[in-house]
C-alpha positions in Angstrom: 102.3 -50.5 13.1 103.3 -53.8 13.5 102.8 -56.3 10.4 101.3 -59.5 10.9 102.9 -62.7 10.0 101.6 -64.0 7.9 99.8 -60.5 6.4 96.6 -61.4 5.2 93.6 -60.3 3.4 92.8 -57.2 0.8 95.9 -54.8 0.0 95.1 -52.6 -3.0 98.2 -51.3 -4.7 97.1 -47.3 -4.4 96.8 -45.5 -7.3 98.8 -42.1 -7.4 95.7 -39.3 -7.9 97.9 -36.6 -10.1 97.1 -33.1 -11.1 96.6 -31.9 -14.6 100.2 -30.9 -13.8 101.6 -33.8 -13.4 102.1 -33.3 -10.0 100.7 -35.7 -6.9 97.7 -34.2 -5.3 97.8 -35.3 -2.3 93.9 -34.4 -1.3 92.5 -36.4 -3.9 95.2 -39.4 -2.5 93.9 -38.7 1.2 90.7 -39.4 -0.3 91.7 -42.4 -2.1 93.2 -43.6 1.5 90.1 -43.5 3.0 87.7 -45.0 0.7 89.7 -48.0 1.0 90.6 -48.3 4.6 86.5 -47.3 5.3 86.1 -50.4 2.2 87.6 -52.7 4.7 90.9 -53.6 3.5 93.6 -55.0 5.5 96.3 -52.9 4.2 97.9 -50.7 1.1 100.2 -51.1 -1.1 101.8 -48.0 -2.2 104.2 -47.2 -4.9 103.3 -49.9 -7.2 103.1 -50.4 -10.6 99.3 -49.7 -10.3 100.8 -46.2 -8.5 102.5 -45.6 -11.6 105.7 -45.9 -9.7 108.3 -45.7 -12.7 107.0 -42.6 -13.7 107.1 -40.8 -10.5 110.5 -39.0 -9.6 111.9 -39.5 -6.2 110.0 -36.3 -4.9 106.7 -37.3 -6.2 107.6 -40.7 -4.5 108.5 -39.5 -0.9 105.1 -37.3 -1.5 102.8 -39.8 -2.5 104.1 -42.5 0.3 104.5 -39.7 2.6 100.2 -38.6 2.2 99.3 -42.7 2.2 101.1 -43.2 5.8 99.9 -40.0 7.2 95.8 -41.1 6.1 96.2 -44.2 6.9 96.8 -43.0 10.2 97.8 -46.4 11.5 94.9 -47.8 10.6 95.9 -50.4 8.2 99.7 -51.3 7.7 101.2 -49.5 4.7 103.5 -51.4 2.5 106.3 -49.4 -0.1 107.4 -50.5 -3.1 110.8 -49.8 -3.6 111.4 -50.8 -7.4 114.3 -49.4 -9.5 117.1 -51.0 -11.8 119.8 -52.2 -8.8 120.6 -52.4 -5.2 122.3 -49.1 -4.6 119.1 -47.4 -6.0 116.4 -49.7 -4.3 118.5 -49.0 -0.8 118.1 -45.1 -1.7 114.6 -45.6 -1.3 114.1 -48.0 1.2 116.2 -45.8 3.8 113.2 -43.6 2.2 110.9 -45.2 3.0 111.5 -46.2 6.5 112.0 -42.9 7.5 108.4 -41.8 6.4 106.8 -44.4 8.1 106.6 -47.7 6.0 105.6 -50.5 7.8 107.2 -52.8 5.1 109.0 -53.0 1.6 108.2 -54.4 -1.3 110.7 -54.7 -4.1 111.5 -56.4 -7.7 114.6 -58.5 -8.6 117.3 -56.1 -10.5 116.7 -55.5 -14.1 117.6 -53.8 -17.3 120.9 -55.8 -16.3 120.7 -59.6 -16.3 121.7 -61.3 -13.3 121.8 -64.6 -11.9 119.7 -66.5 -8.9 122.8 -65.9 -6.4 122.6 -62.5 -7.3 119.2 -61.6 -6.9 119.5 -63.5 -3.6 122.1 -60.8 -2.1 120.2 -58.3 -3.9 117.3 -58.9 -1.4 119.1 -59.6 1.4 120.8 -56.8 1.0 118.1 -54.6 1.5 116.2 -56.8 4.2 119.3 -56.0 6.0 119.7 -52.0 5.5 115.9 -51.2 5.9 115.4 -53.2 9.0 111.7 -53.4 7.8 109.8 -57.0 6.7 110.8 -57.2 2.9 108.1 -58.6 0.1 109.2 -60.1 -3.1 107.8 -58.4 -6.1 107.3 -61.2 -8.9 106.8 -59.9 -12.0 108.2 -61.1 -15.2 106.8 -58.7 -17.8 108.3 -55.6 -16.0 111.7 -57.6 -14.8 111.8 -59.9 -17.4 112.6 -63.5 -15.6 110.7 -64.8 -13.2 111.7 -65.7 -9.6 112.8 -69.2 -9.4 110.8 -71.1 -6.8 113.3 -72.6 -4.9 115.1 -69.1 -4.7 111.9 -67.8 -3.1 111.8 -70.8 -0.4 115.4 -70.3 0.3 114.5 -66.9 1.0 111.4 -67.5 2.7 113.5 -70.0 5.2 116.1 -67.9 6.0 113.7 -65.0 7.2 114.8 -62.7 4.2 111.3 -62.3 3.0 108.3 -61.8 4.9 106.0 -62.9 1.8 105.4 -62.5 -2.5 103.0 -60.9 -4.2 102.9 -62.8 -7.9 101.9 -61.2 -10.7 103.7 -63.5 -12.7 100.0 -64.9 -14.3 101.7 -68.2 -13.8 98.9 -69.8 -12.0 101.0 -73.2 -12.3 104.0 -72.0 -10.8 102.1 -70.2 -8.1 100.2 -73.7 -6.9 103.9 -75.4 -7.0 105.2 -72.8 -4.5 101.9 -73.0 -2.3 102.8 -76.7 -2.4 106.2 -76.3 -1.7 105.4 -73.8 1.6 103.1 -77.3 2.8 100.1 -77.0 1.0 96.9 -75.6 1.3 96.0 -78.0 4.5 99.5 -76.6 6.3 98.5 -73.1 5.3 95.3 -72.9 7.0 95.4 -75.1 9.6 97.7 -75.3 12.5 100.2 -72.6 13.3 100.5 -70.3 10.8 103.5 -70.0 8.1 105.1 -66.2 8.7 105.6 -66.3 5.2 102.6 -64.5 2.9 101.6 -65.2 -0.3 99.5 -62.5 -2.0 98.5 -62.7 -6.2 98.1 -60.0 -8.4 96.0 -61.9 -10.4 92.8 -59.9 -9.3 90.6 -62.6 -11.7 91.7 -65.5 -10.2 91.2 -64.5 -6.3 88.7 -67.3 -5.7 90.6 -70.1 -7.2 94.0 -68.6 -5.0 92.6 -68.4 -2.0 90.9 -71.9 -2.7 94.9 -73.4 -2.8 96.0 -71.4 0.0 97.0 -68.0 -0.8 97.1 -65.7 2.0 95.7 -62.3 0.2 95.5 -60.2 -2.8 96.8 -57.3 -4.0 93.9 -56.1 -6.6 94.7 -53.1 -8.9 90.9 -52.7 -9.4 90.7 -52.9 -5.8 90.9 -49.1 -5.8 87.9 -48.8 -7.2 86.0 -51.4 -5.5 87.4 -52.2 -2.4 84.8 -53.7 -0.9 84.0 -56.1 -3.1 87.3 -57.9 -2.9 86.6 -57.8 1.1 83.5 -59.4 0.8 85.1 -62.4 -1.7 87.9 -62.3 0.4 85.9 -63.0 3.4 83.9 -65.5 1.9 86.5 -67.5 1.0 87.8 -67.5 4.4 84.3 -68.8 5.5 84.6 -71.7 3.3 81.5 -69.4 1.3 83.2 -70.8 -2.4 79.9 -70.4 -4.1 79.8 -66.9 -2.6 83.2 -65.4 -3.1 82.9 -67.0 -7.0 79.7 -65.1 -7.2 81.6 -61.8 -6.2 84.6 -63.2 -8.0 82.3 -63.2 -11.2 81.1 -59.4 -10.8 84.7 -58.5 -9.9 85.6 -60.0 -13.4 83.1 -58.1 -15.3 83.9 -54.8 -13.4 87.5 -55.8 -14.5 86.4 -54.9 -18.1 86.8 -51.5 -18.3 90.7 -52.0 -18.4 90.0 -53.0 -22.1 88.2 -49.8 -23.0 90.9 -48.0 -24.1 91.7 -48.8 -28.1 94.4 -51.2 -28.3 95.4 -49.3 -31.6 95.6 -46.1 -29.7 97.3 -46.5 -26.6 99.5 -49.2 -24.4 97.5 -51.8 -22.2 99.0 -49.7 -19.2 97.4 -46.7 -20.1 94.1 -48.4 -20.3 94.1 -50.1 -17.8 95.1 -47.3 -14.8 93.6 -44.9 -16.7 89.7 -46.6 -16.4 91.0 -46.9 -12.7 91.1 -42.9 -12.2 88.1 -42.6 -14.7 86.2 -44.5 -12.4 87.8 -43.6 -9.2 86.9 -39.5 -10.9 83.3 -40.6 -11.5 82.7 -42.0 -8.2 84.2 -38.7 -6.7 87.3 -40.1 -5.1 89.6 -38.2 -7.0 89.5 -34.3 -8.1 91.2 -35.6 -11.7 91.8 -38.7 -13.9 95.2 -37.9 -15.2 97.6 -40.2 -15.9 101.5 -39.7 -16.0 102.8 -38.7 -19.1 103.8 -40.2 -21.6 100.6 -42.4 -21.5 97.8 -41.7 -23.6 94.4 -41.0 -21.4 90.8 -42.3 -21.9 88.9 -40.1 -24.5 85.5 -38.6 -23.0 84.0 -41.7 -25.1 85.8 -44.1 -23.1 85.3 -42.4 -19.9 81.2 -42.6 -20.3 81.8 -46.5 -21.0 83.6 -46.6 -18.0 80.5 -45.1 -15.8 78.4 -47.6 -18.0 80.3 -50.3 -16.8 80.3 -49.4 -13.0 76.6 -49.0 -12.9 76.7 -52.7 -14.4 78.4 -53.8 -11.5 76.4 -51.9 -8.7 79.0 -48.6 -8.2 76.6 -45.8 -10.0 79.1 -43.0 -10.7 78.1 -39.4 -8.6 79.9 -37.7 -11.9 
């Protein structure tokens, strides 16, 4: 479907359901499709780092996009990260991509290698050019280790390479300079609109975002709640401040459950995606709430914590 410019509004980053196998299972992701679509987002983000994308081989990848497009059913645009270490291997899976029915891209800067701005600016064109499909910058220094420099990103933005960013830099600074330097929040929602989007991955700070004129979010928990980062979402679009920090507070206290797991037992990853299929399991969207090996999962002590903490925040587990 087409993509709107600027893209707007709630687009989760879809978890990758997996069987105790290790393989995708693409019912439980069908499922996973529609509970957000039917939560009212305004499109999905698949093959993120929420997806588990760097574990995934390229088969589970083409699988996993291949079940998101086909439930979303054209409902919602569908967005695919293509993330690995350098062009040649990002192009592989763009051309991937488009031919299963992406509606847009979404990749990192190159790393493992260390490059320079000019680089990282012909890496992305590079692939806005061979995909042929809107291209979104992925900003996210702990994975690529550098951040994108911001007048890299308006130089891109200008030129028509990128069609928006989604930050999960955690550099709430840096992203208010760039909203600045794309005119402010006045320019932003006002008057013609900018074709360029800015979405944060900061899924605690949505209220205060949107507030300086970020277009959208991409919320990992927003799996699990979807329509709770609608209804903020919306508010905030209302001018409703009082109301989307309201949901903004339950949001943040749902968030929680990412720091169930032991920090002495397992990596903050693990923790974190794994109460996302624990709760996603107890609410009966998933058949299973494995995570890709190597990571450690939940024990059943963790998982019962994370049912305690949904019924805290209104989402009373069916497990």
């Amino acid at each position: 479907m087409a993509l709107p410019a600027p893209l707007r509004g709630v687009i989760p980053p879809v978890c990758t359901p997996l069987d105790p196998h290790g393989e995708v299972d693409t019912a439980s992701l069908a499922r996973l499709v529609n509970h957000l679509v039917e939560g009212g987002v305004h499109g999905l983000f698949a093959l993120g780092s929420t997806s588990e994308v760097a574990y995934l081989t390229d088969a589970h990848r083409a699988t996993a996009l291949e079940t998101v497009v086909k439930a979303a059913d054209r409902r919602v645009p569908v967005l695919a990260g293509a993330i690995d270490t350098a062009t040649p291997r990002v192009l592989d899976h763009a051309g991937t991509a488009a031919r299963l029915g992406a509606d847009a891209l979404v990749a990192t800067a190159p790393f493992y290698t260390r490059t320079h701005p000019r680089e990282i600016a012909a890496h992305f064109r590079a692939i806005r050019s061979a995909a042929g499909l809107p291209l979104f910058a992925y900003d996210i220094p702990m994975a690529v280790h550098h951040k994108l420099p911001l007048p890299l990103v308006r130089e891109l933005a200008e030129d028509g390479t990128l069609a928006g960013l989604k930050d999960s830099s955690g550099d709430e600074g840096a992203l208010r300079r760039l909203l600045v330097a794309l005119g402010g929040r006045t320019a932003r929602s006002g008057g013609p609109a900018p074709a360029f989007s800015v979405l944060t991955g900061s899924e605690l700070t949505v209220d205060a975002t949107l507030l300086a004129g970020a277009d959208g979010v991409v919320p990992g928990i927003g799996n699990v709640d979807p329509a709770g980062y609608v209804r903020l979402y919306e508010a905030a679009r209302a001018g409703d401040w009082a109301q989307a920090a309201a949901e903004q507070e339950r949001l943040v206290a749902l968030f929680s459950m990412t720091g169930i797991g032991p920090e002495d037992a397992m990596g903050r990853s693990s923790a974190a995606l794994g109460s996302f299929k624990a709760a996603l399991w107890l609410l009966g969207v998933i058949d299973h709430g494995a995570t890709a090996f190597p990571q450690i999962p939940l024990s059943e002590e963790a998982v019962a914590e994370v049912g305690r903490r949904l019924t805290a925040a209104g989402l009373p587990p069916v497990r």
